[in-house]
C-alpha positions as CSV (number, residue, x, y, z in Angstrom):
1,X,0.0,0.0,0.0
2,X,3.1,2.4,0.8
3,X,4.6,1.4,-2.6
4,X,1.3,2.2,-4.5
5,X,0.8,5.6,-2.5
6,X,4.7,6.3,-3.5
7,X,4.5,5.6,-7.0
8,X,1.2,7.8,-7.1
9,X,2.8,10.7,-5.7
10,X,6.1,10.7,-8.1
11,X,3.1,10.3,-10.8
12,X,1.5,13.8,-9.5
13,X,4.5,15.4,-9.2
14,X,5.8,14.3,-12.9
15,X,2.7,15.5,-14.1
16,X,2.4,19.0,-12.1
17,X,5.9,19.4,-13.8
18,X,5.2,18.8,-17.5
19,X,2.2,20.9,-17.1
20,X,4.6,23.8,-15.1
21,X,6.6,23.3,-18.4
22,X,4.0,23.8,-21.5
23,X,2.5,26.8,-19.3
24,X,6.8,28.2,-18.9
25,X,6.3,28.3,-23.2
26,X,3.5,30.3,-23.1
27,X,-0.1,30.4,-22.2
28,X,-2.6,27.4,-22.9
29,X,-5.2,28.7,-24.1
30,X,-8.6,26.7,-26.0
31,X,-10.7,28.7,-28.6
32,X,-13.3,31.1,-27.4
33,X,-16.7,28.7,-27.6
34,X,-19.3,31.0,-29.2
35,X,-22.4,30.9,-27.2
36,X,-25.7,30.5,-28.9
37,X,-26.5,34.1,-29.2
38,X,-23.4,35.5,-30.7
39,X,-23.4,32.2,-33.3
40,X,-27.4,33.3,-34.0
41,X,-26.5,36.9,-34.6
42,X,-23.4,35.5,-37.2
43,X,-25.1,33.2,-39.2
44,X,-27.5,36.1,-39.6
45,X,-24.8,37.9,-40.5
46,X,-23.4,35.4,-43.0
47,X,-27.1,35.4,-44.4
48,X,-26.9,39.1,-44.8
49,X,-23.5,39.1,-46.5
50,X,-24.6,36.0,-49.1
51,X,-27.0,38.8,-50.4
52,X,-24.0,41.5,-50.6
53,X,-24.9,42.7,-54.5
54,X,-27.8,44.7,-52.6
55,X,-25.8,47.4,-50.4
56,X,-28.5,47.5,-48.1
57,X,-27.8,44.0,-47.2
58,X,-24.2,44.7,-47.2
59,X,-24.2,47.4,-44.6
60,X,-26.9,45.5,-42.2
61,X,-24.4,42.4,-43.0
62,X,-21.3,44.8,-41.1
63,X,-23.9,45.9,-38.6
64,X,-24.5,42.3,-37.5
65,X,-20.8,41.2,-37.7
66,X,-19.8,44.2,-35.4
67,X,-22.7,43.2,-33.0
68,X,-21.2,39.7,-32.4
69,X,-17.9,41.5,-32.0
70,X,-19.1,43.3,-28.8
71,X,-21.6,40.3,-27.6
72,X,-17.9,38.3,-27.6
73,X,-14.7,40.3,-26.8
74,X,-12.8,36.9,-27.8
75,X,-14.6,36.0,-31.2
76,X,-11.7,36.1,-34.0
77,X,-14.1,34.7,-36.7
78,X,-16.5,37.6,-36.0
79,X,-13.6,40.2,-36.3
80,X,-12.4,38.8,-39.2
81,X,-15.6,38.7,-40.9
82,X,-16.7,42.6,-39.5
83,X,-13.1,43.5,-42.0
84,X,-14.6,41.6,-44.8
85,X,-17.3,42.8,-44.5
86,X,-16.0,46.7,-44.1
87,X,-14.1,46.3,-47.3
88,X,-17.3,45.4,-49.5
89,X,-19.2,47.7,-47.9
90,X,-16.3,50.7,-48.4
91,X,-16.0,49.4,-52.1
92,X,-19.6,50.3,-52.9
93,X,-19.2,53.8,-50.9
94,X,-19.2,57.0,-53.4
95,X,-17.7,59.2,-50.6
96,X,-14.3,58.9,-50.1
97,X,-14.1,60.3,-46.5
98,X,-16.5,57.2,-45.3
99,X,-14.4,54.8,-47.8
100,X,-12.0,55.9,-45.1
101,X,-14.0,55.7,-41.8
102,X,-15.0,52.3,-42.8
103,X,-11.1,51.2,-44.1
104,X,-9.9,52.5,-40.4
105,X,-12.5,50.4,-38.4
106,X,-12.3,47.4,-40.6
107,X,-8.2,47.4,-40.0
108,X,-8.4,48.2,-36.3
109,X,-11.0,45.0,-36.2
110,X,-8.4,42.8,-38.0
111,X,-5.8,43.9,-35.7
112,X,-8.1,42.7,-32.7
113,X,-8.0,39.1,-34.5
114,X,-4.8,38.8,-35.0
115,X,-4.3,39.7,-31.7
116,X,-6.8,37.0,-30.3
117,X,-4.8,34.3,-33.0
118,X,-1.8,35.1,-34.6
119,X,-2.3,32.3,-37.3
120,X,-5.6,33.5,-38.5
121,X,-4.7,33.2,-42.3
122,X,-7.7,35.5,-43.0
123,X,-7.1,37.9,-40.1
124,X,-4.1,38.8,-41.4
125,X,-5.4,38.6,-45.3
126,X,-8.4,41.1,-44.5
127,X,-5.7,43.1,-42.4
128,X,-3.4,44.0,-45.2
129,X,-6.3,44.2,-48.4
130,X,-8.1,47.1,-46.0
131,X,-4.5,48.6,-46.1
132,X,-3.9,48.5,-49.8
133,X,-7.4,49.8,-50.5
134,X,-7.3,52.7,-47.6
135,X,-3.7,53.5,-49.4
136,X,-5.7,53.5,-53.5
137,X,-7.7,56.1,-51.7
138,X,-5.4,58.5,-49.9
139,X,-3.3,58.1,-53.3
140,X,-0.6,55.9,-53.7
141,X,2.4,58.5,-53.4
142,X,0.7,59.3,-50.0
143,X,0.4,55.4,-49.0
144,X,4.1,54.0,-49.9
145,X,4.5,53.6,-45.8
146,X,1.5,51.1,-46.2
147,X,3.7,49.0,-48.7
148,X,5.4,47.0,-46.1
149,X,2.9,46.6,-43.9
150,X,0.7,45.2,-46.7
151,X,4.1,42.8,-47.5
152,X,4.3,41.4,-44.7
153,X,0.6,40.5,-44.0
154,X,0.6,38.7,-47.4
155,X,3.5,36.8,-47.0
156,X,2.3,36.1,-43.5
157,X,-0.7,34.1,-45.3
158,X,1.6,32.7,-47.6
159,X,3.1,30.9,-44.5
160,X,-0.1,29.8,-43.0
161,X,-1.9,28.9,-46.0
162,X,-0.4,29.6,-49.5
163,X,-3.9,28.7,-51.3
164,X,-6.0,30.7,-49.2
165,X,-9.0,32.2,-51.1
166,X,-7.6,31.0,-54.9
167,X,-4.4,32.2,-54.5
168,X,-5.6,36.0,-52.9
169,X,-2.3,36.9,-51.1
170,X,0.4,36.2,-53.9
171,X,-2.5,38.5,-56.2
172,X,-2.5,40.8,-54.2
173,X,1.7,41.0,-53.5
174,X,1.3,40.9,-57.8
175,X,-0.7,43.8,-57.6
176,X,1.4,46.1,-55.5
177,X,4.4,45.4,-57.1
178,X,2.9,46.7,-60.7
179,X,0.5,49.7,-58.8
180,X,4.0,50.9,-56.6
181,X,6.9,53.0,-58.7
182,X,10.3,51.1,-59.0
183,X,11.9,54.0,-56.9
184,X,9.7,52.5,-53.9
185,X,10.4,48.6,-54.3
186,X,7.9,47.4,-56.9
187,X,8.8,45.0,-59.6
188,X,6.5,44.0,-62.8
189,X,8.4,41.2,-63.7
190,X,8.0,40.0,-60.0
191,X,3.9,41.5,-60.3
192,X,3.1,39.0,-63.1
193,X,4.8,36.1,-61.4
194,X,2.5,36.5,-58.6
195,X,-0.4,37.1,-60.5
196,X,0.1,33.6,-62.5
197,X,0.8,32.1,-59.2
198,X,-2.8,33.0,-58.2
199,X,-4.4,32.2,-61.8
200,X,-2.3,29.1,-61.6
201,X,-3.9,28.3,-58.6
202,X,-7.6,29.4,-59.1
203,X,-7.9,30.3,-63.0
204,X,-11.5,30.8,-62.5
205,X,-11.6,33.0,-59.6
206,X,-12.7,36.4,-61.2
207,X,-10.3,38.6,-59.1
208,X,-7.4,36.6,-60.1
209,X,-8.5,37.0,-64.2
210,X,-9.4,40.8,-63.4
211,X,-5.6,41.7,-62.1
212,X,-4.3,40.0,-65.0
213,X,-6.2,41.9,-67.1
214,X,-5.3,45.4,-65.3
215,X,-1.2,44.4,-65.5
216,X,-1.7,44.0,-68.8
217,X,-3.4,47.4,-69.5
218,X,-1.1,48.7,-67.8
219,X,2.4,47.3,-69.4
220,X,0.6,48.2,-72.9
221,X,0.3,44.5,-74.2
222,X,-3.6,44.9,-75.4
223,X,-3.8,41.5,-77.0
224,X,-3.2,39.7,-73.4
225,X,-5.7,42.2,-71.9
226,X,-8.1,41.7,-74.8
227,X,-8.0,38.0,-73.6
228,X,-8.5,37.8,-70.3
229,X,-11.3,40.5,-70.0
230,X,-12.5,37.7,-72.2
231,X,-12.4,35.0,-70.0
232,X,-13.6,37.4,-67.1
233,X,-16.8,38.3,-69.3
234,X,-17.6,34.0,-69.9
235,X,-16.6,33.6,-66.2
236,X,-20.0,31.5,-64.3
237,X,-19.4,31.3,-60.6
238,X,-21.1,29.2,-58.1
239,X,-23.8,31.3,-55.7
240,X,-21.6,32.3,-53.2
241,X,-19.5,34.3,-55.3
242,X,-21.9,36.0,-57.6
243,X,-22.0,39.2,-55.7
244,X,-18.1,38.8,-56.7
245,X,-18.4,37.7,-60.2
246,X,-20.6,40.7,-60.8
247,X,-18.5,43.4,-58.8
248,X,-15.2,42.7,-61.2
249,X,-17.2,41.8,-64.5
250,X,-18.3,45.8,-64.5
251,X,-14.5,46.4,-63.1
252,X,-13.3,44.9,-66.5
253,X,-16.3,46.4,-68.6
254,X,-14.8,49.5,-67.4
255,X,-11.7,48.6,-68.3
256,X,-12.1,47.5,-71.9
257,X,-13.5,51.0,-72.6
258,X,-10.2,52.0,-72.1
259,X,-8.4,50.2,-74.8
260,X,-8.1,52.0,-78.2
């Protein structure tokens, strides 16, 4: 009976040591559970954002998100969402001042999820697209101290999932090395061997065919813009990218007014 007590304590104290350790690394910590409230008022939310082509479900889309944001102070999927959600909602904005107001909440929001988990893939995404959209705004001459910032978010994805969304980080690194002057770091060789990374990777996502399109306007070869503002134009997309679809089919319409 001794023996047994003995070799449960020298268990215990094993134990209470291994655990002393993994807590010496850093803090355990378990994901925030969502309680049934806050997971109603999101998949409203999500329900709201489905329907984003109307603005009106857009904006109450962003309302909702940022509810579930204050109803859980630890919910990164809700932050995330609330900066996806700003950057629709600031794309369809006329003003540029909200465009603005709705950039700066969107990125302060993104910051909070990274914050709550570091290796949110999509916290980080949303983080650095709100930057390169608040710096098309202010101008890009104005923005260049956004370019590394909007680097390292991308390539921050790039680690933690290189696929993510079709590609969407290495298109986006494509398209701020052709949009930023040589004299500030960007590269259009490097710009279209990002953007085929994307394509490569999604070929019928329509952002990735839209920023093809756009480099190509914008190094002068017409022929390769000609032909993928064709393939955006024949683009079908399943439901939940429609509003998407849509959105950078009039972004290319746009565009091909433009060629001579």
């Amino acid at each position: 009976m001794f023996f047994a007590a003995r070799q449960a304590l020298i268990v215990f104290i094993l134990t209470a040591s291994l655990f002393f350790w993994a807590r010496a690394d850093g803090p355990v910590s378990s994901p925030a559970t969502l309680n049934p409230a806050v997971q109603t008022i999101l998949t409203q939310a999500d329900d709201a954002y489905s329907n984003r082509s109307d603005s009106s479900r857009a904006r109450l889309a962003l309302e909702l998100y940022e509810k579930a944001c204050l109803d859980n102070s630890a919910s990164v999927e809700a932050r995330w969402k609330t900066a996806q959600a700003a950057w629709w909602v600031a794309e369809q904005t006329e003003s540029s001042k909200e465009k603005i107001s709705i950039y700066e909440a969107g990125m302060k929001l993104a910051n909070e999820a990274i914050a709550l988990d570091p290796n949110s893939a999509e916290a980080h995404f949303w983080l650095g697209t709100l930057q390169g959209s608040y710096g098309e705004v202010r101008g890009v001459l104005k923005s260049l101290f956004l370019v590394k910032p909007i680097r390292r978010e991308m390539e921050t994805v790039l680690k933690l999932n290189p696929s993510y969304d079709g590609g969407a980080a290495s298109r986006v690194l494509g398209v701020v090395d052709y949009k930023v002057p040589g004299f500030a770091g960007g590269d259009k060789k490097r710009a279209l061997e990002r953007l085929d990374t994307a394509f490569a990777l999604d070929p019928r996502n329509p952002f990735n065919v839209y920023y093809l399109a756009e480099y190509y306007s914008i190094v002068g070869k017409v022929d390769k813009e000609r032909e993928y503002l064709k393939q955006l134009r024949e683009l079908t997309a399943p439901v939940s990218m429609l509003p998407d679809l849509v959105m950078m089919q009039k972004k290319g319409d746009a565009l091909s007014k433009k060629i001579k």
